[in-house]
N, CA, C and O atoms as CSV, one atom per row, in Angstrom:
chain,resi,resn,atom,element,x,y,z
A,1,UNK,N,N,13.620,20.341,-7.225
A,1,UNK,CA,C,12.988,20.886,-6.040
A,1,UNK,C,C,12.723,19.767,-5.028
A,1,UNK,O,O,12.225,18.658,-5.219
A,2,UNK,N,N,13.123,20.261,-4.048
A,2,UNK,CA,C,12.755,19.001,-3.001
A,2,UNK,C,C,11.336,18.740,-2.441
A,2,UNK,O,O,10.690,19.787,-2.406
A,3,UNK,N,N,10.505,17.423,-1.895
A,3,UNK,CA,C,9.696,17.587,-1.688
A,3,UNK,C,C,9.439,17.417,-0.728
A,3,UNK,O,O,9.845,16.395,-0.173
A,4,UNK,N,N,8.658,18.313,-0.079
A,4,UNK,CA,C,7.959,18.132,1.850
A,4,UNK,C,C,7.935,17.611,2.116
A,4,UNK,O,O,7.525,16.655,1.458
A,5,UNK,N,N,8.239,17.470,3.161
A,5,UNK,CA,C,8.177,16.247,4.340
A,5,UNK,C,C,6.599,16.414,4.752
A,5,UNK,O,O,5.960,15.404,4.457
A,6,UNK,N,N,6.037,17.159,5.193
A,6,UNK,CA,C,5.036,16.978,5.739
A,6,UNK,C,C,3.530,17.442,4.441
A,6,UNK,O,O,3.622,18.270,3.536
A,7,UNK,N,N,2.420,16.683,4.749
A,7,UNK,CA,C,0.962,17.468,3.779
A,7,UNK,C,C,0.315,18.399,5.381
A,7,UNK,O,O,0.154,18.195,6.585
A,8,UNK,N,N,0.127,19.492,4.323
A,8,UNK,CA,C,-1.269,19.916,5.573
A,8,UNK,C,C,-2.610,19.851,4.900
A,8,UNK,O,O,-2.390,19.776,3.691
A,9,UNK,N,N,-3.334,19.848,5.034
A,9,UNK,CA,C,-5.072,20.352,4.933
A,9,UNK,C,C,-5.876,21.143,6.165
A,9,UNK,O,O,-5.477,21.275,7.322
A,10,UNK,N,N,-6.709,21.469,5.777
A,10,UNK,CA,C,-7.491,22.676,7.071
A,10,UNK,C,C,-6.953,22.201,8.501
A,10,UNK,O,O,-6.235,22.777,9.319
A,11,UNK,N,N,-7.457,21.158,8.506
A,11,UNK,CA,C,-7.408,21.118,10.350
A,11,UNK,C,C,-6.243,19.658,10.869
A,11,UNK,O,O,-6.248,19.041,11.934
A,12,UNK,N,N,-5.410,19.487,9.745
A,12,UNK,CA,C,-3.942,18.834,10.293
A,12,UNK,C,C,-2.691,19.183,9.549
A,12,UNK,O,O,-2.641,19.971,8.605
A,13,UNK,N,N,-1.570,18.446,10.119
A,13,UNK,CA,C,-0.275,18.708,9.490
A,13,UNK,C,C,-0.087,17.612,9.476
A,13,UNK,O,O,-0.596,17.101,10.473
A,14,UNK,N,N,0.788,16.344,8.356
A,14,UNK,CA,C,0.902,14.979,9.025
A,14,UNK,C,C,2.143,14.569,7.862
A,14,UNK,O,O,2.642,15.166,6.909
A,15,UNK,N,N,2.281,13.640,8.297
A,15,UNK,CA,C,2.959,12.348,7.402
A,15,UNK,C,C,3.239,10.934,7.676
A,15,UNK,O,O,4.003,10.376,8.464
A,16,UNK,N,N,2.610,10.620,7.016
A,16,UNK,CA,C,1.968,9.119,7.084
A,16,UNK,C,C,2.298,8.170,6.061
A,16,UNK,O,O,1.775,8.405,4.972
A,17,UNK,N,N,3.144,7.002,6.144
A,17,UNK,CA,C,3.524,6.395,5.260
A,17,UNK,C,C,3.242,5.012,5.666
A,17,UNK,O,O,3.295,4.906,6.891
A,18,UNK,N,N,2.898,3.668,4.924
A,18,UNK,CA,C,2.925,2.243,5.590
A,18,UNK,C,C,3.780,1.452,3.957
A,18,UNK,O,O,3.695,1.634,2.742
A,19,UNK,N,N,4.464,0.659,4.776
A,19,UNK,CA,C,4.748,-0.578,3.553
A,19,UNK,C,C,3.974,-1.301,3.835
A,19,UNK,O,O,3.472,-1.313,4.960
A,20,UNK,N,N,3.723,-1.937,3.097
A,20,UNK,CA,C,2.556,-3.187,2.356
A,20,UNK,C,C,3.088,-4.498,1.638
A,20,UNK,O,O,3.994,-4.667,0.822
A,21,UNK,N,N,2.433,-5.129,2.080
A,21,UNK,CA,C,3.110,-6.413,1.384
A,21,UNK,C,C,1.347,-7.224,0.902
A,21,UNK,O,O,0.283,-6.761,1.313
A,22,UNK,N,N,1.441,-8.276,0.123
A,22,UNK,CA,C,0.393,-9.124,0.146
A,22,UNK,C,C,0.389,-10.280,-1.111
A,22,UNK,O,O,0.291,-9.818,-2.247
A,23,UNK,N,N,0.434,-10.924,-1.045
A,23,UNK,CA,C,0.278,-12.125,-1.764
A,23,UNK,C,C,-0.737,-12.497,-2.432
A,23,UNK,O,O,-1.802,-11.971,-2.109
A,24,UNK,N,N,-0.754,-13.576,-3.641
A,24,UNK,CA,C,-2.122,-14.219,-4.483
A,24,UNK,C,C,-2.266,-15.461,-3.549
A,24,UNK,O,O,-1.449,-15.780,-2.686
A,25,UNK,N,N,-2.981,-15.865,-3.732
A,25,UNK,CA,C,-3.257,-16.956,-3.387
A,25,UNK,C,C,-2.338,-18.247,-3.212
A,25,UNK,O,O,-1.797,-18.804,-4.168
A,26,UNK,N,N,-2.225,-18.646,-1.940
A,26,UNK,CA,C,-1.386,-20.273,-1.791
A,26,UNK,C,C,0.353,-19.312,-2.440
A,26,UNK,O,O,1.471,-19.775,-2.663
A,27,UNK,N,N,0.098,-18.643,-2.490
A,27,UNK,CA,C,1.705,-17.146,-2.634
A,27,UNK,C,C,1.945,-18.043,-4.006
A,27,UNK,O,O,3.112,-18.436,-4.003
A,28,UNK,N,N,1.196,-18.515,-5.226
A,28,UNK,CA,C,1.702,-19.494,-6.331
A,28,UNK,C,C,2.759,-17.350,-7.124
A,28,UNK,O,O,2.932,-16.151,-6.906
A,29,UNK,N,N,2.987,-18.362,-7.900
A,29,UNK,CA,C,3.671,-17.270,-9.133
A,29,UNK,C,C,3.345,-17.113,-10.135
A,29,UNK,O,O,3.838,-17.431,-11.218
A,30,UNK,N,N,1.772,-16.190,-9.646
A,30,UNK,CA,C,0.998,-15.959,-10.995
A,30,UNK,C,C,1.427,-14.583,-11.362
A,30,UNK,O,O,1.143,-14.409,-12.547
A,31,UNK,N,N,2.038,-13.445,-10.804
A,31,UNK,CA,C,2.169,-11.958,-11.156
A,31,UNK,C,C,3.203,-11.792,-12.282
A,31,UNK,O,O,4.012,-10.903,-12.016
A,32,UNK,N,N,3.376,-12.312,-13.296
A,32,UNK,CA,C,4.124,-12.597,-14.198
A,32,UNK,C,C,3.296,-12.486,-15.816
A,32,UNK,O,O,2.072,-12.431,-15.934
A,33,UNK,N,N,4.352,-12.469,-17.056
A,33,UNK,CA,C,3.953,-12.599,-18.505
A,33,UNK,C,C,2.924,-11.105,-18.587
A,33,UNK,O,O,2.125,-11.130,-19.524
A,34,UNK,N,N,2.900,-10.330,-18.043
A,34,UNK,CA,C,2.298,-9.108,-18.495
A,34,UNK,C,C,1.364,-8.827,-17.187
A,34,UNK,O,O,0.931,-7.679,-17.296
A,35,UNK,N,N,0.972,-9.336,-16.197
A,35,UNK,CA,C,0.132,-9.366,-15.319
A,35,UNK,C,C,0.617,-8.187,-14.489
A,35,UNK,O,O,-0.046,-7.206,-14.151
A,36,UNK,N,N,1.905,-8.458,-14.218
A,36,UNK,CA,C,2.491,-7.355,-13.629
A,36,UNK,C,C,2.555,-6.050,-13.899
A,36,UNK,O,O,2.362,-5.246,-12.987
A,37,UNK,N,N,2.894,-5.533,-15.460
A,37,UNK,CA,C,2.438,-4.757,-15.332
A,37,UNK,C,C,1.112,-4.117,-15.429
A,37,UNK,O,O,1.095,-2.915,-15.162
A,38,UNK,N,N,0.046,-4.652,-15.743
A,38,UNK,CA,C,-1.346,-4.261,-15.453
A,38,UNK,C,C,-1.603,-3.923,-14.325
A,38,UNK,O,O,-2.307,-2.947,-14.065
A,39,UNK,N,N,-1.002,-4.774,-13.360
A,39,UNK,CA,C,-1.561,-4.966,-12.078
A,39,UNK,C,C,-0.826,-3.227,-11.180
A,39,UNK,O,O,-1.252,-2.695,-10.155
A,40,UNK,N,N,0.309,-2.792,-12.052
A,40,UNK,CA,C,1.026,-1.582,-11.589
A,40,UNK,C,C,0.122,-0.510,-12.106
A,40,UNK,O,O,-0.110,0.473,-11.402
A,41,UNK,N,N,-0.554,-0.679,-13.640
A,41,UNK,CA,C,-1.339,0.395,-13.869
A,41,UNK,C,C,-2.654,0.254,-12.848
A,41,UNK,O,O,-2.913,1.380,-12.423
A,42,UNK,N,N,-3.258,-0.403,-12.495
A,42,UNK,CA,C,-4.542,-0.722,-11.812
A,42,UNK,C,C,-4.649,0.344,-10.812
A,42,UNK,O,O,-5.394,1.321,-10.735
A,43,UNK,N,N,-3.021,-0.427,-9.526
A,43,UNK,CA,C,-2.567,-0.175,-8.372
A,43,UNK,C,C,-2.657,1.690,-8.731
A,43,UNK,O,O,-3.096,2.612,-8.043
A,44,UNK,N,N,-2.097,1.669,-9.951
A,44,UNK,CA,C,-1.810,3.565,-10.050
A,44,UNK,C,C,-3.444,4.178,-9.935
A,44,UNK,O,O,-3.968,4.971,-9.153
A,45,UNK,N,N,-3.851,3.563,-10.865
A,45,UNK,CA,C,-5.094,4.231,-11.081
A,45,UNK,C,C,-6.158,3.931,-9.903
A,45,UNK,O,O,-7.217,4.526,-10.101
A,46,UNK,N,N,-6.131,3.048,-8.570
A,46,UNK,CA,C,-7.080,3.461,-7.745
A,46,UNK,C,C,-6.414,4.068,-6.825
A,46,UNK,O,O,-7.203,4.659,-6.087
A,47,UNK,N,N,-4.992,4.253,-6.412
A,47,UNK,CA,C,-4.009,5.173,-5.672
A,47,UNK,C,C,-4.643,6.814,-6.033
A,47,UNK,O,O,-4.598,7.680,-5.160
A,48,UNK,N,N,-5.092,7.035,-7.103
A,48,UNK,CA,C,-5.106,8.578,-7.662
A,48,UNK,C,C,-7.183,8.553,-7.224
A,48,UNK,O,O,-7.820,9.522,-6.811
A,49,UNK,N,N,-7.746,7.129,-7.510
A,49,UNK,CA,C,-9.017,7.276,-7.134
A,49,UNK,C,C,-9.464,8.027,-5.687
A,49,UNK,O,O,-10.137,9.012,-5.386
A,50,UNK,N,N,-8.610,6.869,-4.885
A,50,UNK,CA,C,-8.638,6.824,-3.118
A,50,UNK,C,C,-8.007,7.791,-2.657
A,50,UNK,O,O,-8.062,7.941,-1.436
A,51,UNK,N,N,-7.022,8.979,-3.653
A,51,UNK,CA,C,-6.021,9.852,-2.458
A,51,UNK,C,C,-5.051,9.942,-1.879
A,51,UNK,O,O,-4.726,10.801,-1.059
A,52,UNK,N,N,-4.140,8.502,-2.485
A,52,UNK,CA,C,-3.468,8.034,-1.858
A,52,UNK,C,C,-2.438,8.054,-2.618
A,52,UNK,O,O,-2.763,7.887,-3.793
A,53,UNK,N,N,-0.860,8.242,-2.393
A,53,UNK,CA,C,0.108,8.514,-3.347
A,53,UNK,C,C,1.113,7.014,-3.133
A,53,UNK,O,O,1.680,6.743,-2.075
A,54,UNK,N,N,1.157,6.303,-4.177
A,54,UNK,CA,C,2.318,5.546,-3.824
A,54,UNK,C,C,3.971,5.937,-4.820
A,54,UNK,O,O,4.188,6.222,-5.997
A,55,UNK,N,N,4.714,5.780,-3.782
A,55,UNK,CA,C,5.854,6.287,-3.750
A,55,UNK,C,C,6.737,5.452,-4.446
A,55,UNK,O,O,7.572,5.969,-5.188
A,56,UNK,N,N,6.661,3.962,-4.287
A,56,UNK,CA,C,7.540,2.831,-4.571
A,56,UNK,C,C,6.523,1.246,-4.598
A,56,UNK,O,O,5.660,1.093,-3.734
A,57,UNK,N,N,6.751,0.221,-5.616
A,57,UNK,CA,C,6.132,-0.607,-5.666
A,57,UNK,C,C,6.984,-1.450,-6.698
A,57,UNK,O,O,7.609,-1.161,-7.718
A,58,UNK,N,N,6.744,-2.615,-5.997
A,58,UNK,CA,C,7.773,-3.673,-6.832
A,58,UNK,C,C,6.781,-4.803,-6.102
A,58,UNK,O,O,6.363,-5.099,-4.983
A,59,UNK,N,N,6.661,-5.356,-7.882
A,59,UNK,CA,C,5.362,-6.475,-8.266
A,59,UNK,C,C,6.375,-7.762,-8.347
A,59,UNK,O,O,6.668,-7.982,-9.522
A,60,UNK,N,N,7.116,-8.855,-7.249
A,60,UNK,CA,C,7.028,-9.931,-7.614
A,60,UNK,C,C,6.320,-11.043,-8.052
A,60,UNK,O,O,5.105,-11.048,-7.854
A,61,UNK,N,N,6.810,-11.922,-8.572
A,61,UNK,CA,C,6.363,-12.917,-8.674
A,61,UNK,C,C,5.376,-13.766,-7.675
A,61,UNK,O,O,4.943,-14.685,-8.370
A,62,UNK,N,N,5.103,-13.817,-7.016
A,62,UNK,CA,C,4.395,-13.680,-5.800
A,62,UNK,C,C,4.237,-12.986,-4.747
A,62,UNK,O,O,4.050,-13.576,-3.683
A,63,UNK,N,N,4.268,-11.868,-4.785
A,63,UNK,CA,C,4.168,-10.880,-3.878
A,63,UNK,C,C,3.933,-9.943,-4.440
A,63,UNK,O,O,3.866,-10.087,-5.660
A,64,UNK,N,N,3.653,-8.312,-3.796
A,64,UNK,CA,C,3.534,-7.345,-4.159
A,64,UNK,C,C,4.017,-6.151,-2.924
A,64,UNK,O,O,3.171,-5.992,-2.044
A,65,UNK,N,N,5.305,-5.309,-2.798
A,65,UNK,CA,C,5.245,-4.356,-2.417
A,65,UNK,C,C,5.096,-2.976,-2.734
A,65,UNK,O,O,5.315,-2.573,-3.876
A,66,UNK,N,N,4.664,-2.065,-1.618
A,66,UNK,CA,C,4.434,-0.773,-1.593
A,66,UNK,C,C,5.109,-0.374,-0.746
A,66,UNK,O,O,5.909,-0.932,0.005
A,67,UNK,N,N,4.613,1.173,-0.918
A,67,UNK,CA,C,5.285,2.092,-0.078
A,67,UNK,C,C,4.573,3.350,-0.239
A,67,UNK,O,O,4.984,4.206,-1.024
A,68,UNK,N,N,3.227,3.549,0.666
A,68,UNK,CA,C,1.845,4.758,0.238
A,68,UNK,C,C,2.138,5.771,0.925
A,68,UNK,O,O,2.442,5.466,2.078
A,69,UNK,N,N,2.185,7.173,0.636
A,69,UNK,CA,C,1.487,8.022,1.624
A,69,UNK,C,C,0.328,8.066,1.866
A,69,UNK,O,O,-0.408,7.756,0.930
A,70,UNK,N,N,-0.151,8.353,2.831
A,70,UNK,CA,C,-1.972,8.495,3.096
A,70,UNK,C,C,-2.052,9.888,3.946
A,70,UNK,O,O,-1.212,10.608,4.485
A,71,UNK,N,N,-3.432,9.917,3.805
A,71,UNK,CA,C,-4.115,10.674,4.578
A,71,UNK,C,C,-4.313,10.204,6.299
A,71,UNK,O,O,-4.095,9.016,6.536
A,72,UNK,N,N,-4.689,11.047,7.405
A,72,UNK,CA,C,-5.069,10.696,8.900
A,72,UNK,C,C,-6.503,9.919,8.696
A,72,UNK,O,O,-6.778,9.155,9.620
A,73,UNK,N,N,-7.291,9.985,7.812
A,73,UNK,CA,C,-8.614,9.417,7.812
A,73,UNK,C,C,-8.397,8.284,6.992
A,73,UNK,O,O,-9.563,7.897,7.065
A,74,UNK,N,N,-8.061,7.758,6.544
A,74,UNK,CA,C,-7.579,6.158,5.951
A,74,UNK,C,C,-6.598,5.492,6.364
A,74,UNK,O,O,-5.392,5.739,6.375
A,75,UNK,N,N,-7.305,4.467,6.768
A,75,UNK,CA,C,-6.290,3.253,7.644
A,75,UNK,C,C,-6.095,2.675,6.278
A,75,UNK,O,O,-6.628,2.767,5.172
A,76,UNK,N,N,-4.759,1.823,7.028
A,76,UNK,CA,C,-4.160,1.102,6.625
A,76,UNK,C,C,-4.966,-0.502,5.355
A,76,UNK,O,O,-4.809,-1.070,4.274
A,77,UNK,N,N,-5.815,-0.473,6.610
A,77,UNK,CA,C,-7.193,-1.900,6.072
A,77,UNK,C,C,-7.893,-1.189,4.426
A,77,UNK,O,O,-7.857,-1.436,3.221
A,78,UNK,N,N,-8.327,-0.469,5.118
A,78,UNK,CA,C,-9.119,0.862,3.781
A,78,UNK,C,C,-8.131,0.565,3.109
A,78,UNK,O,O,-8.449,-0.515,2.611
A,79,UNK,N,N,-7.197,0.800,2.787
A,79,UNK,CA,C,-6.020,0.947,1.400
A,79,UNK,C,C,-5.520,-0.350,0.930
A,79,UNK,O,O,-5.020,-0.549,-0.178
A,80,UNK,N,N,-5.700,-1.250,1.893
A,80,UNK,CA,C,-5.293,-2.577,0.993
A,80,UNK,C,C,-6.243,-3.108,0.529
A,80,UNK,O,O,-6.039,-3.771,-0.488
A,81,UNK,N,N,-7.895,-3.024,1.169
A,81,UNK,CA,C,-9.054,-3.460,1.019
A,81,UNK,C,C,-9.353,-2.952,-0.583
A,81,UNK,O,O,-9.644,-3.651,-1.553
A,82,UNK,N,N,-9.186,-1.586,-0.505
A,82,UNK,CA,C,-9.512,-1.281,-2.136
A,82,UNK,C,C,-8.782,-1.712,-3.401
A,82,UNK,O,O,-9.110,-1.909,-4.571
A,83,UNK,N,N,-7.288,-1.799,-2.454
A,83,UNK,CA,C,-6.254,-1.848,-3.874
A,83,UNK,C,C,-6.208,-3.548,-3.909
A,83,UNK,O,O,-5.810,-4.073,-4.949
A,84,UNK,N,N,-6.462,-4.078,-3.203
A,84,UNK,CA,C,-7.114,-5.901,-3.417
A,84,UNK,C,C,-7.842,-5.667,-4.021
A,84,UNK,O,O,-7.538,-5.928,-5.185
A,85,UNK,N,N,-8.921,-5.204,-3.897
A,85,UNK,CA,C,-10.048,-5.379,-4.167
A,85,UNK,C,C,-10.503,-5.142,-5.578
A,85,UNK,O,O,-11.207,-5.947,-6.187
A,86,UNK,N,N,-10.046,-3.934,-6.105
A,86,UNK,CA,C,-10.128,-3.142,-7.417
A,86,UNK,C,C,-9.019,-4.276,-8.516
A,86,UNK,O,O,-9.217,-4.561,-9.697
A,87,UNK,N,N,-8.404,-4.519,-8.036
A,87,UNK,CA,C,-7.052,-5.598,-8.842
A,87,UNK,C,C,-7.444,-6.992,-9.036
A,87,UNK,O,O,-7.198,-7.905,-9.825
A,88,UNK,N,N,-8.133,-6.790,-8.026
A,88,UNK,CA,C,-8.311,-8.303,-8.305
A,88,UNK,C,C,-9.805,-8.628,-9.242
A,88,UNK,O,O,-9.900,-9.699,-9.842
A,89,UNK,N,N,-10.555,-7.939,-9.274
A,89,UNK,CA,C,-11.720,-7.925,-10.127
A,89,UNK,C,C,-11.416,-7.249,-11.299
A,89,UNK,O,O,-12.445,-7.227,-11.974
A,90,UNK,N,N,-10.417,-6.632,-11.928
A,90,UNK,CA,C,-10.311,-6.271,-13.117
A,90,UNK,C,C,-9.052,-7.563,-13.743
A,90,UNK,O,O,-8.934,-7.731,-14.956
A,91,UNK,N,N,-8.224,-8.354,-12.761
A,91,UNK,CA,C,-7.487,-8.834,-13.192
A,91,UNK,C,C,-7.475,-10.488,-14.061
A,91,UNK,O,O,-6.924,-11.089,-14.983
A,92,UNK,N,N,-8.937,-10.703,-12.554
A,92,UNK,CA,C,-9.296,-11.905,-13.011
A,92,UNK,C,C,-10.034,-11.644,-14.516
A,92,UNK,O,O,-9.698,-12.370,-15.452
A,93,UNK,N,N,-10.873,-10.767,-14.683
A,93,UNK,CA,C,-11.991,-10.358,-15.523
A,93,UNK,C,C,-11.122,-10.794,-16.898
A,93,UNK,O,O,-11.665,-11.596,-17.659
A,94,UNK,N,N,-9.668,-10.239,-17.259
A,94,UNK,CA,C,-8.854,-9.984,-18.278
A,94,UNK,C,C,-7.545,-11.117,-18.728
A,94,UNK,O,O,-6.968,-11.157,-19.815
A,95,UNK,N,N,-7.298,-12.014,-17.490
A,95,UNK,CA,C,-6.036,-12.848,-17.455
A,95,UNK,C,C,-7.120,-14.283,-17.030
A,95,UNK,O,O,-7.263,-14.771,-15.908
A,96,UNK,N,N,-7.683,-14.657,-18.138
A,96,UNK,CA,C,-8.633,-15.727,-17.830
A,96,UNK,C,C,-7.684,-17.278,-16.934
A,96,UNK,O,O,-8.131,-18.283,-16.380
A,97,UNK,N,N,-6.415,-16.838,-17.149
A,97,UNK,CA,C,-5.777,-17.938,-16.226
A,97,UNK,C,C,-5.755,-17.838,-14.835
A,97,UNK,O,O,-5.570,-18.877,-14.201
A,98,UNK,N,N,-5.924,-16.673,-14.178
A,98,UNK,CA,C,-5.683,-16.342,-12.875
A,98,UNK,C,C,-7.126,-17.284,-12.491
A,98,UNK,O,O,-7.042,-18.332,-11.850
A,99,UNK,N,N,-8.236,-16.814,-12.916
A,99,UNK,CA,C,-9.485,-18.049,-12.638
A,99,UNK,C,C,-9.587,-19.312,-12.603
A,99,UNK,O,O,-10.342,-19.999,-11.915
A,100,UNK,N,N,-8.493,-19.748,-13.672
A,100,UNK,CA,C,-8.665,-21.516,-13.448
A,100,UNK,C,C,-7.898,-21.568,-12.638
A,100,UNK,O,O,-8.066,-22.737,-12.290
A,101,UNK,N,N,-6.711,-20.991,-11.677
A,101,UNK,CA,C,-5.720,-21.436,-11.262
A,101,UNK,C,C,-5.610,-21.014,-9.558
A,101,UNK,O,O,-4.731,-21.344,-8.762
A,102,UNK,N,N,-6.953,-20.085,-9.303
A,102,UNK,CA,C,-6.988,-19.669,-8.382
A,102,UNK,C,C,-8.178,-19.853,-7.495
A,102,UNK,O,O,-7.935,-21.035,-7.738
A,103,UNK,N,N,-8.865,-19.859,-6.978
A,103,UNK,CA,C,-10.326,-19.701,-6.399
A,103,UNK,C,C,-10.558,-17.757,-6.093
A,103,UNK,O,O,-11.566,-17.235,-6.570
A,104,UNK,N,N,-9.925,-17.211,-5.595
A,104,UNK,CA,C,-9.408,-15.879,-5.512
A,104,UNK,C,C,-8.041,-15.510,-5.569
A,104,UNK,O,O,-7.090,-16.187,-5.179
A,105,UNK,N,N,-8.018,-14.495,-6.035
A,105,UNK,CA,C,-6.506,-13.953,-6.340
A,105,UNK,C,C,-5.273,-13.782,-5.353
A,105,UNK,O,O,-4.235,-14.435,-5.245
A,106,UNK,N,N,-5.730,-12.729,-4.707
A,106,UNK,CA,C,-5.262,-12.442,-2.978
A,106,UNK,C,C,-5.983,-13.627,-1.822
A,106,UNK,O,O,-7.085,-14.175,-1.795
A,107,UNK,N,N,-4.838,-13.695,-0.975
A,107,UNK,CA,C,-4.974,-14.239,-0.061
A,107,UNK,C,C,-5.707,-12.965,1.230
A,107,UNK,O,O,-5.506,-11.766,1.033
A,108,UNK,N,N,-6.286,-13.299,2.114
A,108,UNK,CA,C,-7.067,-12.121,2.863
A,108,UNK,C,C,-6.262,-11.674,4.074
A,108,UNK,O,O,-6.781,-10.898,4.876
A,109,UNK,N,N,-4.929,-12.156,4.264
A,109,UNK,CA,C,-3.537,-11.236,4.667
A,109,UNK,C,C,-2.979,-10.421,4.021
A,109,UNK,O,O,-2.949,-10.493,2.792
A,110,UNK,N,N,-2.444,-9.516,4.663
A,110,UNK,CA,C,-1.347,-8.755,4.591
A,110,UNK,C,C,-0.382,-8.042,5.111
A,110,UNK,O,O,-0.645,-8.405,6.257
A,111,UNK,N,N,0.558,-7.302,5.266
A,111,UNK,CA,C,1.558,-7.084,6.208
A,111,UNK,C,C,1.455,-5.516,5.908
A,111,UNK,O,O,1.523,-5.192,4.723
A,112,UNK,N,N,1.300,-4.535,6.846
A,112,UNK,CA,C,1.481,-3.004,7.078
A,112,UNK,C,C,2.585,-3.140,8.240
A,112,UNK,O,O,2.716,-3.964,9.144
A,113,UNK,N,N,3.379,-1.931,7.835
A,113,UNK,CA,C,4.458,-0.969,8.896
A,113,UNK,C,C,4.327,0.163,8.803
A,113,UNK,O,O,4.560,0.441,7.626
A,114,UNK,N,N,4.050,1.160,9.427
A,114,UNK,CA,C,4.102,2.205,9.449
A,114,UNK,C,C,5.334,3.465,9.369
A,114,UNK,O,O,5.859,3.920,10.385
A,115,UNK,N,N,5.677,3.922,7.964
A,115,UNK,CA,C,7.038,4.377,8.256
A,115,UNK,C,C,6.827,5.911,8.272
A,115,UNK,O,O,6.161,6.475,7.403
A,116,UNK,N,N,7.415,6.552,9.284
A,116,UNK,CA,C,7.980,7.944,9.409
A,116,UNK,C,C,9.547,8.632,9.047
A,116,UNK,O,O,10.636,8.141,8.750
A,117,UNK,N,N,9.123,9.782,9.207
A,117,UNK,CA,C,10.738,10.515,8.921
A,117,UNK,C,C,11.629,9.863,10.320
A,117,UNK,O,O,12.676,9.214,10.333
A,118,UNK,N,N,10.517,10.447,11.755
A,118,UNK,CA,C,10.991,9.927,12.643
A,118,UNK,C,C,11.463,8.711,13.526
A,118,UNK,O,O,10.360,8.497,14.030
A,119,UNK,N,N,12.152,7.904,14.003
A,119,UNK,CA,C,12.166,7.020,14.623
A,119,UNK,C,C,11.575,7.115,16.019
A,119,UNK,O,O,11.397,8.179,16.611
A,120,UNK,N,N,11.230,5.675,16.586
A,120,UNK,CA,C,10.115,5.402,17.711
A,120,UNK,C,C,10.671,5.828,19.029
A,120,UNK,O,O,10.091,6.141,20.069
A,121,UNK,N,N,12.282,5.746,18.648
A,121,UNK,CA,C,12.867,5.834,20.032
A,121,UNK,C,C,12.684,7.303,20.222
A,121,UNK,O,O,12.246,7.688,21.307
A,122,UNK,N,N,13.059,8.428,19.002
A,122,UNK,CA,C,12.917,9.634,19.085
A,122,UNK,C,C,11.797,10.125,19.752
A,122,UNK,O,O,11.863,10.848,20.746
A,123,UNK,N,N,10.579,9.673,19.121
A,123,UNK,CA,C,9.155,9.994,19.688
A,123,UNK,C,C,9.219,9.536,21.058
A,123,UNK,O,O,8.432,10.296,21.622
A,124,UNK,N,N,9.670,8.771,21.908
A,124,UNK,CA,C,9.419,8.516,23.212
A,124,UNK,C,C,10.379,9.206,23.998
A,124,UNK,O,O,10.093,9.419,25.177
A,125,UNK,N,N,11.688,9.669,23.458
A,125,UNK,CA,C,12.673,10.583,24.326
A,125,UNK,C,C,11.980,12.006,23.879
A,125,UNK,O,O,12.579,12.860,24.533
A,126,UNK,N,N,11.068,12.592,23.127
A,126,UNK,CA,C,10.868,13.673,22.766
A,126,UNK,C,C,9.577,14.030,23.824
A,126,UNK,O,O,9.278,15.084,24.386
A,127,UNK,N,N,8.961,12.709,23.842
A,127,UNK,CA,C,7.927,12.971,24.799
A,127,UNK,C,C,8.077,13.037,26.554
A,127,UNK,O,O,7.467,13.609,27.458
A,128,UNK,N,N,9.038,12.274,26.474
A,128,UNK,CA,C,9.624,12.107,28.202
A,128,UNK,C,C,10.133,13.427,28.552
A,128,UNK,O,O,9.978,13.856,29.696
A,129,UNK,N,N,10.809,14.193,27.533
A,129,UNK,CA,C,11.613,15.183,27.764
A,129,UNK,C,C,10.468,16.787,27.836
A,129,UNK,O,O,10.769,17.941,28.139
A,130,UNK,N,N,9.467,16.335,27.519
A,130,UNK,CA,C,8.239,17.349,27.732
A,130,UNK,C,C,8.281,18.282,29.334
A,130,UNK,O,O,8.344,19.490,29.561
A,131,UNK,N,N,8.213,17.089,30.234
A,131,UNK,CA,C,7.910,16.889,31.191
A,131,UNK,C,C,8.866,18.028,32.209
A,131,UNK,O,O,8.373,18.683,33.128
A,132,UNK,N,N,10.482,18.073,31.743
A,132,UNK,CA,C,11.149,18.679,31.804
A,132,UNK,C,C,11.409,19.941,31.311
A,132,UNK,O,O,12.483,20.445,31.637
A,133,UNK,N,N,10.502,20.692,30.446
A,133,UNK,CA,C,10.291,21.564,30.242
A,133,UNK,C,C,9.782,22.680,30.899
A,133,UNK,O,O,9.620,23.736,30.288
C-alpha cells in the first residue's frame, strides 16, 4: 500500500520533512563498536516520544544523518534539541568512554534542509501564476 503524501489533523493538511546532520564533538570517531547502534535505538525511541517519524538515518562514524517527518508546531531546533539531548545523556551514562574522551558529546551545531514533495521553483511559479487567475 502506498503511503500519503500528505498528514492531516483538525485544523491542517501538511508535509514536512528536514534532513539533519550533526556531529560529536571536535567531529572525533566515537559513533562506533556498538554505540551506533544504541544511539539508533535511543534516536527511535524519542522520535515515537516527540511525534516525530524518522524515515531514514545513517549513524557514521562521526556524524549522524536523518531524514524526519514532523508536525507544523515543531521546529526544526525542538527536534534536534531533544534528539541531542536525550542521546547524549543516556549515551554518556552507558559508554563510559565517550566521557573521558569528550567534554560533551555533540557539538551545539547542526545542519537542517527542509525537504518537500515539491520543488522551490514550483512554489514560486505556482504562486506568480495566482495572480493570473
Amino acid at each position: 500500500m502506498k503511503k500519503k503524501r500528505w498528514t492531516t489533523s483538525n485544523k491542517s493538511v501538511f508535509n514536512i520533512g528536514y534532513h539533519l546532520i550533526w556531529c560529536p564533538k571536535y567531529r572525533r570517531s566515537v559513533l562506533t563498536n556498538g554505540i551506533d547502534e544504541r544511539l539508533k535505538e535511543l534516536l527511535n525511541e524519542k522520535a515515537k516520544e516527540i511525534d516525530i517519524e524518522i524515515l531514514s538515518m545513517e549513524i557514521m562514524p562521526e556524524h549522524v544523518h536523518l531524514f524526519v517527518k514532523s508536525t507544523p508546531v515543531d521546529s526544526p531546533h525542538f527536534i534536534v534539541q531533544q534528539l541531542k539531548g536525550y542521546s547524549s545523556r543516556i549515551l554518556r551514562k552507558e559508554f563510559k568512554t565517550l566521557k573521558s574522551r569528550l567534554p560533551t558529546l555533540w557539538t551545539r551545531s547542526y545542519y537542517c534542509e527542509s525537504v518537500g514533495h515539491i520543488s522551490e521553483e514550483t512554489v514560486q511559479k505556482y504562486i506568480e501564476d495566482q495572480k493570473n487567475k
